[in-house]
C-alpha positions as CSV (number, residue, x, y, z in Angstrom):
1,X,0.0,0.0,0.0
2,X,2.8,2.3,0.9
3,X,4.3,1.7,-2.6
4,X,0.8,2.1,-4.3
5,X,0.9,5.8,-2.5
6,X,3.8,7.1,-3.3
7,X,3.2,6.1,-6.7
8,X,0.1,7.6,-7.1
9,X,1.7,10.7,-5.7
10,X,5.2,10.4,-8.0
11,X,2.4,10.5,-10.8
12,X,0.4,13.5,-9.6
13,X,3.4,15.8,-9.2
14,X,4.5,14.7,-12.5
15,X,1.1,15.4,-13.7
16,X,1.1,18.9,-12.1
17,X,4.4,19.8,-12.8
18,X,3.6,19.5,-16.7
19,X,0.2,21.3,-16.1
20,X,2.4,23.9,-14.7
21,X,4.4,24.7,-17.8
22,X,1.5,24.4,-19.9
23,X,-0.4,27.0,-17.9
24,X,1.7,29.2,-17.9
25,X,2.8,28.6,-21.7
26,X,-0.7,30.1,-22.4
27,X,-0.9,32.5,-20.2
28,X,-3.0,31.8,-17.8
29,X,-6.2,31.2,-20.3
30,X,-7.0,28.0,-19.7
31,X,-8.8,27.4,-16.3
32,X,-8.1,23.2,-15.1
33,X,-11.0,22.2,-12.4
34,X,-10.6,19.4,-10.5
35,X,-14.4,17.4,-9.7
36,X,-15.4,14.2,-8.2
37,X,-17.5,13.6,-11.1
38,X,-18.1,14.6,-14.8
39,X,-21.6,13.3,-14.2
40,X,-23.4,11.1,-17.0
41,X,-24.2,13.7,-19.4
42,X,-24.4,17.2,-20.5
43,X,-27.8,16.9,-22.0
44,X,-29.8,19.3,-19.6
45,X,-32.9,16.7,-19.8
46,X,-30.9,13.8,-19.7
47,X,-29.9,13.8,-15.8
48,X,-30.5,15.5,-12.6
49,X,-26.8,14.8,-10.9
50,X,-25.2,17.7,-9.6
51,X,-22.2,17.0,-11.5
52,X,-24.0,17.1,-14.9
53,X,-25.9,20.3,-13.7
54,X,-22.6,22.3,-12.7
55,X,-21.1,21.5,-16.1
56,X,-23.9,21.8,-18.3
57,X,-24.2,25.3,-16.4
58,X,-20.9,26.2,-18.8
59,X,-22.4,25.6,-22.2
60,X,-26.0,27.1,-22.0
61,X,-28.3,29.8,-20.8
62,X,-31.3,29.8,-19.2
63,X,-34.0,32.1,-19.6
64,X,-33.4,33.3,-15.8
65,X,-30.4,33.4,-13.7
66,X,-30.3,33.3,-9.8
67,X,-27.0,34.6,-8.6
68,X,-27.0,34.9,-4.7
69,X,-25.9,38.6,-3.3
70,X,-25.4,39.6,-0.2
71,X,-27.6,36.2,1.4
72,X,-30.6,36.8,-0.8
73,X,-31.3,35.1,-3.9
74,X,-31.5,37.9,-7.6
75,X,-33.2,37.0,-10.6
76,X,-31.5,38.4,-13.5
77,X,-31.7,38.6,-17.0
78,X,-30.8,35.5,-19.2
79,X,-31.7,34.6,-22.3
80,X,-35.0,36.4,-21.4
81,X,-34.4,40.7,-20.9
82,X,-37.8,41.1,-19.2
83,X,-40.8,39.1,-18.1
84,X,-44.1,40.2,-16.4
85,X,-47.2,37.6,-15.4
86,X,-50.0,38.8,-16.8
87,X,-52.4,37.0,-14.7
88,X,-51.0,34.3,-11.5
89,X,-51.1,31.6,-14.4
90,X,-49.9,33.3,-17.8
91,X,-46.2,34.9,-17.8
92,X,-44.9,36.5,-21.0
93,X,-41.1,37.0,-21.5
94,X,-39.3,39.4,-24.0
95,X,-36.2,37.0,-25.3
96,X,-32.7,38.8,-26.3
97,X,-32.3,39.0,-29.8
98,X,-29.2,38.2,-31.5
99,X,-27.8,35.7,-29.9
100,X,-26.0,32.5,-31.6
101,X,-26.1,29.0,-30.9
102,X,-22.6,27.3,-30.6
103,X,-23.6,25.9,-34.1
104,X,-23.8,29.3,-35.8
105,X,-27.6,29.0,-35.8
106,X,-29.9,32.0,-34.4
107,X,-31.6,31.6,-30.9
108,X,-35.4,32.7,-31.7
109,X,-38.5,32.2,-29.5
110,X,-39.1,28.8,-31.1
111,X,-36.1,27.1,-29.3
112,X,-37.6,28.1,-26.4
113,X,-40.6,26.3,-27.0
114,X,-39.0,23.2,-28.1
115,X,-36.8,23.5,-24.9
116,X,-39.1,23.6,-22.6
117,X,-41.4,20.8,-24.0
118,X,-39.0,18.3,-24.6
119,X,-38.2,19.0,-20.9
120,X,-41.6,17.9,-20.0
121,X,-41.3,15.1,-21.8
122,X,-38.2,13.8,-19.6
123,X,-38.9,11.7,-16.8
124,X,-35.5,13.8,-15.1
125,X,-36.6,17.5,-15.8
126,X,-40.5,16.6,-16.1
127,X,-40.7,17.6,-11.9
128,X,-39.4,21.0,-12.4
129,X,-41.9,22.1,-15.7
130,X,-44.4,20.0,-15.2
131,X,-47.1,22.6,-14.1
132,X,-46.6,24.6,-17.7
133,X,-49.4,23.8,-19.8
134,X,-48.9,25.5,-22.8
135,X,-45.7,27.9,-24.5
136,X,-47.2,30.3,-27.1
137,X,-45.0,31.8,-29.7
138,X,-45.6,35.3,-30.1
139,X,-43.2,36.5,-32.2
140,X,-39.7,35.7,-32.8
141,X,-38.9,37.2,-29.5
142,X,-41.8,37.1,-27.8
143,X,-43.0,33.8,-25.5
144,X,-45.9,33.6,-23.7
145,X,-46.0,30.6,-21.0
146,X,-49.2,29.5,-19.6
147,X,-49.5,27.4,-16.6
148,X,-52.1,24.7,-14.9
149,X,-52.3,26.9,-12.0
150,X,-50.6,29.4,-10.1
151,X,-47.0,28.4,-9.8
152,X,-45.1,30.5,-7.0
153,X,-41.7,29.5,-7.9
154,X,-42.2,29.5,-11.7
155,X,-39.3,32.6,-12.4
156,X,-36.8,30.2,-9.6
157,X,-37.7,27.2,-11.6
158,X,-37.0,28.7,-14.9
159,X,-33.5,29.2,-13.6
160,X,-32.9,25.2,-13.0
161,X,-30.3,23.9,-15.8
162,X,-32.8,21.3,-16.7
163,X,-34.9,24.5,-18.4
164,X,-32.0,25.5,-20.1
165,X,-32.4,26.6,-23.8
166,X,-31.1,23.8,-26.8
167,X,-30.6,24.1,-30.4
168,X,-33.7,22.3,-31.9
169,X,-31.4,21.7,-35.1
170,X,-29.0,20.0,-33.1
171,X,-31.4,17.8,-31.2
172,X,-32.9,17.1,-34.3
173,X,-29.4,16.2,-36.0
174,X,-28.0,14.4,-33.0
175,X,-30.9,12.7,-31.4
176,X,-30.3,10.7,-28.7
177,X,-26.3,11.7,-28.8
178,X,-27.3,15.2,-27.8
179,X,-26.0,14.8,-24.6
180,X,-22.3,14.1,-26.5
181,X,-22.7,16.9,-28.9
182,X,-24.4,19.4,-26.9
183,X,-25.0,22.5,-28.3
184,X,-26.5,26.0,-26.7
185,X,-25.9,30.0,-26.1
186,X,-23.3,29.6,-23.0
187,X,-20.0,31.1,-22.7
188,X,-18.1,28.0,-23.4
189,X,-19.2,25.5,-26.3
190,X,-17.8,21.6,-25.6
191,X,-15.2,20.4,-27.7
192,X,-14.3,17.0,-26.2
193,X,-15.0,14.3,-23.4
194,X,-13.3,11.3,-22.4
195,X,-15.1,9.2,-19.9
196,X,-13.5,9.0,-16.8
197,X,-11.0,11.4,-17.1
198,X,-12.0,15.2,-18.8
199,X,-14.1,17.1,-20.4
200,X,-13.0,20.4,-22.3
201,X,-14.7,23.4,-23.2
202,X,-13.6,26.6,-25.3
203,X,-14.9,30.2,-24.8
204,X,-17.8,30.9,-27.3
205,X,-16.1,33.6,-28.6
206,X,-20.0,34.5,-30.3
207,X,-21.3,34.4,-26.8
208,X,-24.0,37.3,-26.3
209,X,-22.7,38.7,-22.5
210,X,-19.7,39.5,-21.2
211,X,-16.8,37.4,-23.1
212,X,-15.1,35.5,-20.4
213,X,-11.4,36.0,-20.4
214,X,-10.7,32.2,-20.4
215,X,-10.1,30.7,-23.5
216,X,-10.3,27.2,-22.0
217,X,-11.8,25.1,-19.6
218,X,-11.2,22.0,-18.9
219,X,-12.7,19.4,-15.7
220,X,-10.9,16.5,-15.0
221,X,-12.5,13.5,-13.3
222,X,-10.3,13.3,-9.7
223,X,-12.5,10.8,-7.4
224,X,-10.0,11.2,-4.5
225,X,-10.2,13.7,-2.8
226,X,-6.5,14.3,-1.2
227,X,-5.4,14.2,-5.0
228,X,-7.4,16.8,-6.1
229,X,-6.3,18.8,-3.6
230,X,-2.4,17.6,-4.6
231,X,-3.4,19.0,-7.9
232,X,-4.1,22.3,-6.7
233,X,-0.9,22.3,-4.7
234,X,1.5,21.4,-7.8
235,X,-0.3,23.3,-10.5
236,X,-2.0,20.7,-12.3
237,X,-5.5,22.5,-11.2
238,X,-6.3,25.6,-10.6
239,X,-9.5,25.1,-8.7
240,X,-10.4,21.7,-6.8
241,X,-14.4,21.8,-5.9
242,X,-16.0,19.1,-3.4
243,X,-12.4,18.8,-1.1
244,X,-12.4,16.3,1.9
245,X,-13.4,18.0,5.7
246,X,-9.9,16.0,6.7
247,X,-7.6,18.8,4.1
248,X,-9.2,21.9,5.4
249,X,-6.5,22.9,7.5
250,X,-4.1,21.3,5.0
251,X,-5.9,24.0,2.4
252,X,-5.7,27.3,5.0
253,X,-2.2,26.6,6.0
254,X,-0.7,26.6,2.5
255,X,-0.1,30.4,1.4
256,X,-0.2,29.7,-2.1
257,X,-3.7,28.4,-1.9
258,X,-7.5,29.9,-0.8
259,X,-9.7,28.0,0.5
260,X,-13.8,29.3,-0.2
261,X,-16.4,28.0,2.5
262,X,-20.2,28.7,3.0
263,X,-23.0,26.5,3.9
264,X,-25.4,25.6,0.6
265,X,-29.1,24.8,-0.3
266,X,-28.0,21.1,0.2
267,X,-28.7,18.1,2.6
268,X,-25.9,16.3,1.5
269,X,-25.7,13.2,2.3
270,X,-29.1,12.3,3.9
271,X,-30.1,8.4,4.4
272,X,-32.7,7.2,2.7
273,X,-35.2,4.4,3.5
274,X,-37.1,2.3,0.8
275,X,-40.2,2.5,2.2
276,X,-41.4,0.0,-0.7
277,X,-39.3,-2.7,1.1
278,X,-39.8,-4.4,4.2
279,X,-39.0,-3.8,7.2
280,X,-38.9,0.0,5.8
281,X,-42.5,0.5,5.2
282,X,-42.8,0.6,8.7
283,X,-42.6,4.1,9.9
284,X,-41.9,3.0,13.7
285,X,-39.0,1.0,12.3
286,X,-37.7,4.4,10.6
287,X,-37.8,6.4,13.5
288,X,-36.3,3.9,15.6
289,X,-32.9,4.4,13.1
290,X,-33.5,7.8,12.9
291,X,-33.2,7.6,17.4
292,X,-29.9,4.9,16.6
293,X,-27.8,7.7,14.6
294,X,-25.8,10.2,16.1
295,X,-25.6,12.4,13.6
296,X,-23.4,14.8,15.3
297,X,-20.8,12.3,15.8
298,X,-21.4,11.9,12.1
299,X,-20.4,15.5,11.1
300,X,-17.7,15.7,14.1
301,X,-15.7,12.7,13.1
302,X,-16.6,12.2,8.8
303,X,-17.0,15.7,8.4
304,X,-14.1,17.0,10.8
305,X,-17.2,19.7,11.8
306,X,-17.6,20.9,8.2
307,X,-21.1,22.1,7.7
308,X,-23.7,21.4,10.4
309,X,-26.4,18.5,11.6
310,X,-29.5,18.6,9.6
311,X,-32.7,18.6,11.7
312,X,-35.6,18.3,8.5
313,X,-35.2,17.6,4.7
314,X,-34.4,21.4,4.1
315,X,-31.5,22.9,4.3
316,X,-31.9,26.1,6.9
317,X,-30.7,28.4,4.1
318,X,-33.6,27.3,2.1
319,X,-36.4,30.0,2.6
320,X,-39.6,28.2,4.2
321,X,-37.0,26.5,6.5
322,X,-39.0,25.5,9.6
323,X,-37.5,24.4,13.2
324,X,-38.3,21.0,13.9
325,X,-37.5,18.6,17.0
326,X,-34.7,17.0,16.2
327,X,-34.0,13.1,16.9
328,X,-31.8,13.0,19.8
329,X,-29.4,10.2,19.8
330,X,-31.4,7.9,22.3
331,X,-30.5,4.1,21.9
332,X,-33.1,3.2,24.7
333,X,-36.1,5.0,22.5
334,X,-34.7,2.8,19.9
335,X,-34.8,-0.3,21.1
336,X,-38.4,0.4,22.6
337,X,-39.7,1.5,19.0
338,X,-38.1,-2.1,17.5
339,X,-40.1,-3.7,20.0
340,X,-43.3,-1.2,19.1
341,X,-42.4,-2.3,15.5
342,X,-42.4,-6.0,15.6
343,X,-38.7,-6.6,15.2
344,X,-37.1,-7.0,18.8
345,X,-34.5,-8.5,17.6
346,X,-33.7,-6.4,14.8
347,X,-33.2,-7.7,11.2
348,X,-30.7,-7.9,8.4
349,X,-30.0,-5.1,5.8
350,X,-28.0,-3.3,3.0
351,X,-26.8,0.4,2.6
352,X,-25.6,1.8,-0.3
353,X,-22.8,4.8,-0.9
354,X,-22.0,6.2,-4.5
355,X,-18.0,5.4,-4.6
356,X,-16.9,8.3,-6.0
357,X,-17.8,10.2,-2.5
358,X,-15.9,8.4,0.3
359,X,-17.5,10.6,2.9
360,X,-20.7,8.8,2.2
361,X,-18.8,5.3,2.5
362,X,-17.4,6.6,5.8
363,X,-20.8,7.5,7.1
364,X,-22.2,4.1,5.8
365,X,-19.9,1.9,8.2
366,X,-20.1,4.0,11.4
367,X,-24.1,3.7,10.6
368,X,-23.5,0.1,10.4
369,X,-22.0,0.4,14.2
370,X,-24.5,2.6,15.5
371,X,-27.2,0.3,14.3
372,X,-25.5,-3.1,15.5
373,X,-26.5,-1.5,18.7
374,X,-30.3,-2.0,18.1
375,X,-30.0,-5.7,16.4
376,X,-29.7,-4.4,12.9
377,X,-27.1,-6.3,10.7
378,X,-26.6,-4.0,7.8
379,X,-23.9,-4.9,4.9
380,X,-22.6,-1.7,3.7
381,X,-21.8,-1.4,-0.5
382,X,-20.0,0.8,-2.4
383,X,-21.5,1.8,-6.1
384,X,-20.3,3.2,-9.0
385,X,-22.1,7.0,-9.2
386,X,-24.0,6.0,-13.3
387,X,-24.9,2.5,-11.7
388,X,-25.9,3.9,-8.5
389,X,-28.3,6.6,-10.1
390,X,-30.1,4.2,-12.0
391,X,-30.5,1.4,-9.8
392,X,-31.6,3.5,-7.2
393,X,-34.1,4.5,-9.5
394,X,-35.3,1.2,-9.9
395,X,-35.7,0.9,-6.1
396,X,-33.0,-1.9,-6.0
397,X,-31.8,-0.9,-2.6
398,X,-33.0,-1.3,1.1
399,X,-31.1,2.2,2.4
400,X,-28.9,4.3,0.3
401,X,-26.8,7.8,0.9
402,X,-27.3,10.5,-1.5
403,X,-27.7,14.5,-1.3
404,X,-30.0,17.0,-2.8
405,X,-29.7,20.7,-3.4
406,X,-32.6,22.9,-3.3
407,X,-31.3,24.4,-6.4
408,X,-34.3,26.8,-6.9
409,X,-33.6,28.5,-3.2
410,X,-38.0,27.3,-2.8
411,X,-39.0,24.7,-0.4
412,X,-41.3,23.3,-3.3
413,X,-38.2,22.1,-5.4
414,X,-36.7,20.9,-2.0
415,X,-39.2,18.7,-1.4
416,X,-41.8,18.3,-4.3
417,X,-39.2,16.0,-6.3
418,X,-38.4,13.4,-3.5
419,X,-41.3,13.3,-1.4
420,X,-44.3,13.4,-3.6
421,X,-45.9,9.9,-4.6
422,X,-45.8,10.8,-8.8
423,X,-41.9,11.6,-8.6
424,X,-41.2,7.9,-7.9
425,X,-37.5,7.2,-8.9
426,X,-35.8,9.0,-11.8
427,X,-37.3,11.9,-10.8
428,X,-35.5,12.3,-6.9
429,X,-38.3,10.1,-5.1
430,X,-35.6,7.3,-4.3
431,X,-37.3,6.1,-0.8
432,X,-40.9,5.8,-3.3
433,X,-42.1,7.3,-0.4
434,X,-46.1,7.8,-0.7
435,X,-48.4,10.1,1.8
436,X,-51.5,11.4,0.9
437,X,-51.5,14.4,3.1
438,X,-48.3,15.3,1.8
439,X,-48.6,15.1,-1.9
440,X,-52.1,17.4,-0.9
441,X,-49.5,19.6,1.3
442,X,-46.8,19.9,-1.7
443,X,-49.7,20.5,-4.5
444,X,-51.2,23.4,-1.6
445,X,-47.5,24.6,-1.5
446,X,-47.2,25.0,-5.5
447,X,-50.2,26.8,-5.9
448,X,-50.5,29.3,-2.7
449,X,-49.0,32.6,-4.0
450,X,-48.7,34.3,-0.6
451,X,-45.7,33.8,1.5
452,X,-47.0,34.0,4.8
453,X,-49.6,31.0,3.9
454,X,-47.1,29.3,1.9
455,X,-44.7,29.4,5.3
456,X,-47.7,27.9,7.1
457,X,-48.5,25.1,4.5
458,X,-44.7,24.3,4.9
459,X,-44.1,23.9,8.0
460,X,-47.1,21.6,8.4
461,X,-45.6,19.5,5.8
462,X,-42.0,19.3,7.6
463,X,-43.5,18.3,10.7
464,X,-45.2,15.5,9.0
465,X,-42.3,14.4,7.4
466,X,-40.0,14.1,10.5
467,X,-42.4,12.2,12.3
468,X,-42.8,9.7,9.4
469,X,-39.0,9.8,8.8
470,X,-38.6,8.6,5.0
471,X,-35.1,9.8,5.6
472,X,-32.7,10.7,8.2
473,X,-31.8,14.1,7.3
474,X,-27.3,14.2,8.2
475,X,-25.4,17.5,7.1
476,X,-26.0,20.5,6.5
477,X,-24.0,20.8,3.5
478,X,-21.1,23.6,3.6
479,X,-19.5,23.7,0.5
480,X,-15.0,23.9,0.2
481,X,-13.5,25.0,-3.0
482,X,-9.8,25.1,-2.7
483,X,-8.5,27.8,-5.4
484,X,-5.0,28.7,-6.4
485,X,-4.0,32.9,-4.9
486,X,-3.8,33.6,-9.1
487,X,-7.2,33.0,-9.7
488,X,-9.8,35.8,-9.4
489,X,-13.8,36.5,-10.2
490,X,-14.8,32.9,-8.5
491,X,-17.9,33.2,-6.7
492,X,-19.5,30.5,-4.0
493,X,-22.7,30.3,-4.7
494,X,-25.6,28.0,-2.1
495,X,-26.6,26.0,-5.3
496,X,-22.9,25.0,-6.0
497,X,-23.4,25.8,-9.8
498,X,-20.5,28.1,-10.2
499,X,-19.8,30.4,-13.0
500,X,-16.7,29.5,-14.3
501,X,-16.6,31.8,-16.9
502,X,-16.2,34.9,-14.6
503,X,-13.1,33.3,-13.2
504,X,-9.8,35.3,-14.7
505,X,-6.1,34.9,-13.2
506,X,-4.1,37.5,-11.4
C-alpha cells in the first residue's frame, strides 16, 4: 500500500508539474478544475446529478439566472431581458435578440418552445416544468408561457439547468447523442469528453454577454479527494471543488492556496429508506434508526465539523425552512420503538454509498456500528455514481446515501421532487415514499401565491415528514472550493453551480 501511495503521488506531481508549464505557456487562459465527477451527461434533460448540472451550467443559458448577493437570492436577466405575469397563471417573457447557438444557428423564440417541451417530456426535468401547460410563440422574440395553475416558484424554476435553452437543429441532428454533442448560447461550447477522465470546453467567442477571459476550460474527473487537492498544490488544477473535511487545515495553511467555505441549499448526504421494502415500510422502524444515529458524531468525526447536523429535509438556508424537534441520539427509545415495531431482535439489511464520495462510504460503516446497537445487521456497499443513479431508481436498494440541493432557493423544489408519490424514482423520489396528506400539502405549496400562507403550509408538511421519517436528514452541506492565490472572479454560490466563466487569473 505504501508503494501504491507514493506512486500515485510520483504521478500526480508529475502530472502537475507539466500542467504547470502548460499553464503558464498560455498565459493563464486556460482554467483546469478538479471534480469528483463529470456526471453522465451534458444533456440538460438527460440527468439531474449535480455534476451534470454544474457542467452543463458552462455551455448554455437559461432564460433566468439566480446569482446569490449579499444572502438573498437575484433573478437576473438570461436569455429572457424582461418578463411580467400577466395573470397568476400566464407569464410573458421578451427573449434577447441576436444571440448564436454554438452551431452558428440563431436563438429565436421557437427554441424556447422546443426546450421547454421536450423537458416535459423527460422523466428527469419533467418535476421542475411539469405545471406549464402551454408555451405560445408570439413572435420571434416574444413567449408567452401558460401554466395549470398558479405556480409561485415559476421565475426560480425557470433558472434550474434542466430549463435551459437547446438548439432544436442539433437535437434534431444528433438525437439521442445530444447529450455528446451538446450544443446551446453559453460562454463555453464543448469540444471533447473522455469518460472517466475530462471534459474540455472553449470560450464561445459569439457568446451574447460579457466574453469570459478564459479561452479554455477544462474538468478532470479526480474521485479522490486528497489528489485533487495535490493538484491544486503542484499546478495541475487551478481550482479543486467538493475537497475532503480532513484537508481543510491542509488548504488554509498553505499560502499559495484559498480555501472558499459557505453552507449551501443542500442536505448532502441524507439516508434514505425504501419504504417499498420491508422492514422499511414501517414508519416505527424508521424512526427507531433515525433515534440509533448520532448524527453529530457523524459530522464531528466524517466531516471533521464541516457544515452542520441537519434537523428536516431542508437545508436552513432554504427560505420556508422551519425548526423542527430534532432526533436526539437515544438508543433506549430505539430499542423500545423495535419492539413497538415488531422486530425486537432487529433484522438484516444493505446500505448503499456512491464510490466516487468516500465521505458517504465513511458514514455508511459507522451507521452500520450505530445500528448493531439496536439488532440491525446491515452490509454496507459501495457503487459506481451511473450505476448507482439508476439502480436507485429502480428501487433496488434497502437504504442508500445520497444529497440534494434545493437548487431553486424554494422549499417546493426541495421537497416536491423526493417526497411526492408521482416523482417515484428518476425523478428524486428514491425512498418511493407515498403520503397522501403530503402530496395534498406539496400540491397546496405550489399553488399558494402568498408567502405568509405558503410558510404555514410548509411547516405543516416538515412536521409531518420528520415524524414519518422517509429519511434521516445528516449534514447541513457547507461547501470547500480550494482555489490557487492567481485565480480571481470565482464566486460561491448555495446551489454549487458556479460560474466558471467569470473566473480570470491575477
Amino acid at each position: 500500500m505504501k508503494k501504491f501511495v507514493a506512486s500515485l503521488i510520483a504521478v500526480v506531481l508529475v502530472f502537475g508539474a507539466f500542467s504547470v508549464n502548460v499553464l503558464a505557456y498560455e498565459g493563464k487562459t486556460e482554467l483546469v478544475v478538479a471534480s469528483g465527477s463529470l456526471g453522465p451527461s451534458l444533456d440538460p434533460v438527460g440527468t439531474n446529478d449535480m455534476p451534470s448540472s454544474r457542467h452543463q451550467r458552462q455551455i448554455f443559458d437559461t432564460l433566468i439566472m439566480m446569482r446569490y448577493i449579499d444572502g438573498q437570492i437575484v433573478l437576473e436577466p438570461g436569455l429572457a431581458v424582461s418578463w411580467e405575469f400577466l395573470d397568476p397563471s400566464t407569464l410573458k417573457l421578451q427573449l434577447r435578440e441576436g444571440v448564436l447557438f454554438h452551431n452558428g444557428e440563431l436563438f429565436t423564440a421557437n427554441d424556447v418552445k422546443f426546450s421547454l417541451e421536450r423537458a416535459i417530456e423527460s422523466s428527469f426535468s419533467r418535476p421542475i416544468v411539469e405545471m406549464i401547460d402551454e408555451i405560445i410563440v408570439d413572435g420571434d422574440y416574444e413567449v408567452t408561457i401558460k401554466t395549470l395553475f398558479p405556480f409561485a416558484p415559476l421565475l426560480n424554476h425557470l433558472t434550474h439547468t434542466s430549463t435551459s435553452i437547446v438548439s432544436a437543429a442539433a437535437v434534431e441532428e444528433f438525437g439521442d447523442s445530444f447529450g455528446e454533442n451538446p450544443v446551446g448560447t453559453g460562454p463555453f461550447k464543448y469540444v471533447s469528453r473522455v469518460v472517466q477522465s475530462e471534459l474540455v470546453f472553449e470560450r464561445f467567442d459569439d457568446y451574447w454577454g460579457e466574453l469570459p477571459v478564459l479561452e479554455k476550460l477544462r474538468i478532470l474527473e479526480i474521485p479522490i479527494q486528497a489528489t485533487r487537492l495535490i493538484l491544486v498544490e503542484t499546478g495541475g488544477a487551478d481550482i479543486a471543488v467538493d475537497i475532503a473535511p480532513a484537508d481543510v487545515r491542509r488548504a488554509e495553511a498553505n499560502p499559495n492556496l484559498t480555501l472558499e467555505r459557505g453552507f449551501t441549499f443542500s442536505l448532502s448526504p441524507y439516508i434514505g429508506f425504501n419504504t417499498l421494502k420491508e422492514p422499511f415500510d414501517n414508519h416505527l422502524v424508521r424512526q427507531a434508526i433515525n433515534y440509533a444515529t448520532d448524527t453529530q458524531a457523524l459530522v464531528d468525526v466524517v466531516f471533521r465539523g464541516v457544515g452542520a447536523p441537519a434537523h428536516g429535509p431542508l437545508s436552513e438556508m432554504v427560505w420556508g425552512f422551519a425548526e423542527l424537534e430534532a432526533f436526539d441520539y437515544d438508543v433506549a427509545k430505539a430499542k423500545e420503538l423495535m419492539i413497538e415495531a415488531g422486530y425486537p431482535d432487529g433484522f438484516e439489511t444493505t446500505i448503499w454509498w456512491n464510490s466516487n464520495n468516500p465521505q458517504r462510504g465513511q458514514v455508511a460503516e459507522m451507521l452500520q456500528f450505530m445500528l448493531a446497537d439496536i439488532g440491525i445487521t446491515m452490509e454496507v456497499i459501495g457503487v459506481e455514481w451511473g450505476q448507482y443513479l439508476l439502480d436507485t431508481a429502480d428501487g433496488l436498494h434497502d437504504m442508500f446515501l445520497l444529497g440534494w440541493v434545493t437548487a431553486t432557493g424554494d422549499p417546493d423544489y426541495g421537497l416536491f421532487n423526493v417526497f411526492h408519490s408521482n416523482n417515484h424514482g428518476t425523478p428524486g423520489n428514491r425512498t418511493f415514499y407515498t403520503n397522501a396528506r403530503v402530496d395534498e400539502l406539496l400540491e397546496a405549496g405550489r399553488v399558494e401565491t402568498d408567502p405568509d400562507a405558503r410558510l404555514v403550509i410548509y411547516a405543516e408538511l416538515q412536521q409531518i415528514l420528520r415524524d414519518d421519517a422517509p429519511w434521516i436528514p445528516v449534514l447541513q452541506g457547507e461547501e470547500l472550493v480550494v482555489l490557487s492565490n492567481s485565480v480571481r472572479g470565482f464566486e460561491l454560490t448555495p446551489t454549487t453551480n458556479y460560474w466558471f466563466w467569470l473566473v480570470h487569473f491575477e
